[in-house]
Legacy VTK file of the C-alpha trace (Angstrom):
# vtk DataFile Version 3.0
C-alpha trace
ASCII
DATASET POLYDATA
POINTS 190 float
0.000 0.000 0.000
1.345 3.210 -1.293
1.096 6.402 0.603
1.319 9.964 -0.427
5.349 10.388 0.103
7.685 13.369 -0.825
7.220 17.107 -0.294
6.621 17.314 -4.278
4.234 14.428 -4.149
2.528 15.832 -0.813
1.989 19.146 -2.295
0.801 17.516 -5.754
-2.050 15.960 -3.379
-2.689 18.766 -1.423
-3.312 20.807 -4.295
-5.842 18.350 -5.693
-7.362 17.704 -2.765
-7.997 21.662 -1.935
-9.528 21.851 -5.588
-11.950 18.869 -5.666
-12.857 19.286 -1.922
-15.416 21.356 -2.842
-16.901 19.266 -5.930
-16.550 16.079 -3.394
-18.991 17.690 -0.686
-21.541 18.921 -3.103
-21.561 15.694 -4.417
-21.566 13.844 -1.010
-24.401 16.170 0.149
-26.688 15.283 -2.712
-25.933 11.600 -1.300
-26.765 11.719 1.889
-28.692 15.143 2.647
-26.543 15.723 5.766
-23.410 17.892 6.052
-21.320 16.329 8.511
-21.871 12.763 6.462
-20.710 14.625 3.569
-17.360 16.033 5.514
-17.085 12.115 6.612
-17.445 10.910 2.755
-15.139 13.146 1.607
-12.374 12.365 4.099
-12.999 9.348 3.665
-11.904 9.377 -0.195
-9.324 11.371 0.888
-7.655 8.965 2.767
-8.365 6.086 0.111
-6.631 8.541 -2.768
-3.762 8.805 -0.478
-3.517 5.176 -0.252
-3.244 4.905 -4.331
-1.802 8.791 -5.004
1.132 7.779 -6.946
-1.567 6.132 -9.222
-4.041 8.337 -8.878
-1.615 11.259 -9.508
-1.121 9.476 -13.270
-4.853 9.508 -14.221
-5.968 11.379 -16.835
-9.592 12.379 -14.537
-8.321 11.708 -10.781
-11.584 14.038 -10.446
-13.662 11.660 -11.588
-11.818 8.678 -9.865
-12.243 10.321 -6.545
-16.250 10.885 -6.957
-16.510 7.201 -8.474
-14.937 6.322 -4.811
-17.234 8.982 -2.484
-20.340 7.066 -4.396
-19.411 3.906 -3.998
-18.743 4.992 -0.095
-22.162 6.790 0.066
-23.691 3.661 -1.264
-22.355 1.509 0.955
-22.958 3.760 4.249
-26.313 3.110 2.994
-26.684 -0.568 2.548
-25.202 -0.636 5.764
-27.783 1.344 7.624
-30.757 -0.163 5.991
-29.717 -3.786 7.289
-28.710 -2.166 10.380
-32.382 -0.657 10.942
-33.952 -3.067 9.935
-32.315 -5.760 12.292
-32.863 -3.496 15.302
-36.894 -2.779 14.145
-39.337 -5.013 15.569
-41.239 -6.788 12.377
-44.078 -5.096 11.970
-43.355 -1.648 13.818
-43.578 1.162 11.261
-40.985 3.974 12.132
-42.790 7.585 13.925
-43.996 9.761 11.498
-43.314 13.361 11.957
-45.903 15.591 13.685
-47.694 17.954 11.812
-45.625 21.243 12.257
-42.484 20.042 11.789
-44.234 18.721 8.224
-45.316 21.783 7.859
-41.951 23.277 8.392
-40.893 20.981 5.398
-42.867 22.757 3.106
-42.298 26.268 3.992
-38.773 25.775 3.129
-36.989 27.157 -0.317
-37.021 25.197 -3.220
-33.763 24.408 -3.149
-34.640 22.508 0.658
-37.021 20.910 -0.719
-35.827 19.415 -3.606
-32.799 18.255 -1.523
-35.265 16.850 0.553
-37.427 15.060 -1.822
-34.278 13.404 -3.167
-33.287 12.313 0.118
-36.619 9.757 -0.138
-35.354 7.926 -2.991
-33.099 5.431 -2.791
-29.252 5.473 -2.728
-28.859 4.299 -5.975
-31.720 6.847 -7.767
-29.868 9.266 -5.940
-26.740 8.133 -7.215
-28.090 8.141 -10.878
-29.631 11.078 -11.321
-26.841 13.165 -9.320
-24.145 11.692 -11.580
-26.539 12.330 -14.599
-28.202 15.551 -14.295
-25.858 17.224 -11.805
-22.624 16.476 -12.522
-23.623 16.372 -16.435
-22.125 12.992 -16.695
-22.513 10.790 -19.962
-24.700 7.182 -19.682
-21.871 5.318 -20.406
-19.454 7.353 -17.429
-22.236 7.357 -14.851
-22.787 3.469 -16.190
-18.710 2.672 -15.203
-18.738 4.690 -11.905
-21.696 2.727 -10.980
-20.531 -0.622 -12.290
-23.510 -1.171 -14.196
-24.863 -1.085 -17.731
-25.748 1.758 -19.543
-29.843 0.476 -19.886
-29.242 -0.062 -16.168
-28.509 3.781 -15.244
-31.064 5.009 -18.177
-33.865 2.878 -16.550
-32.905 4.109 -12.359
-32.855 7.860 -13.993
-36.379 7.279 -15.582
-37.574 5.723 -12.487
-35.353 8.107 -10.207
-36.909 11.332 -12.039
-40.778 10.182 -11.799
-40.395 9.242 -8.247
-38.332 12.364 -7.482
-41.896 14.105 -9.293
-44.182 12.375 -7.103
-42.712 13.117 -3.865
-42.913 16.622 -4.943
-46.302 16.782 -5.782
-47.679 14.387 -3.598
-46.088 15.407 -0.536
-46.828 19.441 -1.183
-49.563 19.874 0.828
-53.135 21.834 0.469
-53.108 25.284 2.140
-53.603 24.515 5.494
-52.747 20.995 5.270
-49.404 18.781 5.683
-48.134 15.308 5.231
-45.117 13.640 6.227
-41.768 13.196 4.272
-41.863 10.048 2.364
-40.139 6.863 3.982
-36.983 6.296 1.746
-37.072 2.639 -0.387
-33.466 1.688 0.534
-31.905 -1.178 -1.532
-33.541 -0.416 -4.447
-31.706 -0.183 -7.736
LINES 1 191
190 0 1 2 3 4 5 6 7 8 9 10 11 12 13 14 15 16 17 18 19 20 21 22 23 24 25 26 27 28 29 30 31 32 33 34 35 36 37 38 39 40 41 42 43 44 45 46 47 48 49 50 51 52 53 54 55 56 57 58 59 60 61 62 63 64 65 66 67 68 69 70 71 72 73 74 75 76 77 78 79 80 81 82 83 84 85 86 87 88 89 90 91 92 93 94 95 96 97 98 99 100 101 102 103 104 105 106 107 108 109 110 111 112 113 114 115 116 117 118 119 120 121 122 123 124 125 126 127 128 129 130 131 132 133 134 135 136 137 138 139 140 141 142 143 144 145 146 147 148 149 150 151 152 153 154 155 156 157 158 159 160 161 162 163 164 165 166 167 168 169 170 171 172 173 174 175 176 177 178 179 180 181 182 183 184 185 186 187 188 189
């Protein structure tokens, strides 16, 4: 296992890892809706590119190797939970819903809030998709070999990603004077 080593190569990395820190969160963010997750996703590729720099430092997109690692990390953080919640739910027992004003509160937000929190109720792998697609302006066939996937695979979680992303926006924007809860996320699903 290679680490980062020399002042030249130290700098090299320190330099990249100043400029895609930014780019890394964003991404990481859209992942998991939560800041400090994103901070731990990022350091977390951090440390892995360090591992590899010498290699890394060679790519032609180290960029793009760096958010094909933060994914795979998000999406894996999430597997992880979902057994883990589901092993420590009684069967049967369906988690709290929230109470009506802090639903409310939901939909008083900006749209920005919102739509980061609608995509927050798909799964890990829609979110995945249609981040790598339609935010980060990735092609099929690149979001397809981040992934490890085929390219029908990441056009069919988009289409799927993008109407469900629709309904919980509509459905869940409530009447005037009315609220519902956030939708429950479908974890697991491709």
């Amino acid at each position: 296992m290679q680490r980062v080593t020399g002042t030249a190569s130290k700098r090299r990395f320190e330099a990249f890892a100043a400029d895609a820190a930014d780019t890394l969160f964003r991404a990481g963010f859209l992942m998991t809706g939560d800041a400090s997750e994103a901070e731990d996703l990022v350091q977390e590729t951090f440390i892995r590119l360090a591992r590899r720099w010498h290699r890394v430092a060679a790519m032609d997109h180290p960029v793009a190797y760096a958010r094909r690692i933060l994914i795979n990390l998000a999406l894996d953080r999430a597997q992880r939970w979902s057994r883990q919640r589901a092993e420590l739910e009684p069967p049967g027992v369906q988690p709290e819903l929230a109470d009506e004003s802090a639903a409310r509160a939901l939909h008083e937000i900006d749209d920005l809030a919102e739509f980061q929190w609608a995509l927050a109720g798909l799964a890990p792998r829609e979110r995945a998709v249609l981040m790598l697609r339609y935010w980060a302006d990735l092609p099929v066939a690149e979001v397809a070999d981040i992934l490890g996937c085929s390219a029908g695979t990441v056009k069919s979680t988009a289409s799927r990603g993008a109407a469900r992303l629709a309904q919980i926006l509509t459905r869940n924007r409530p009447p005037a004077g009315q609220s519902t809860a956030p939708a429950k996320s479908r974890e697991g699903t491709s």
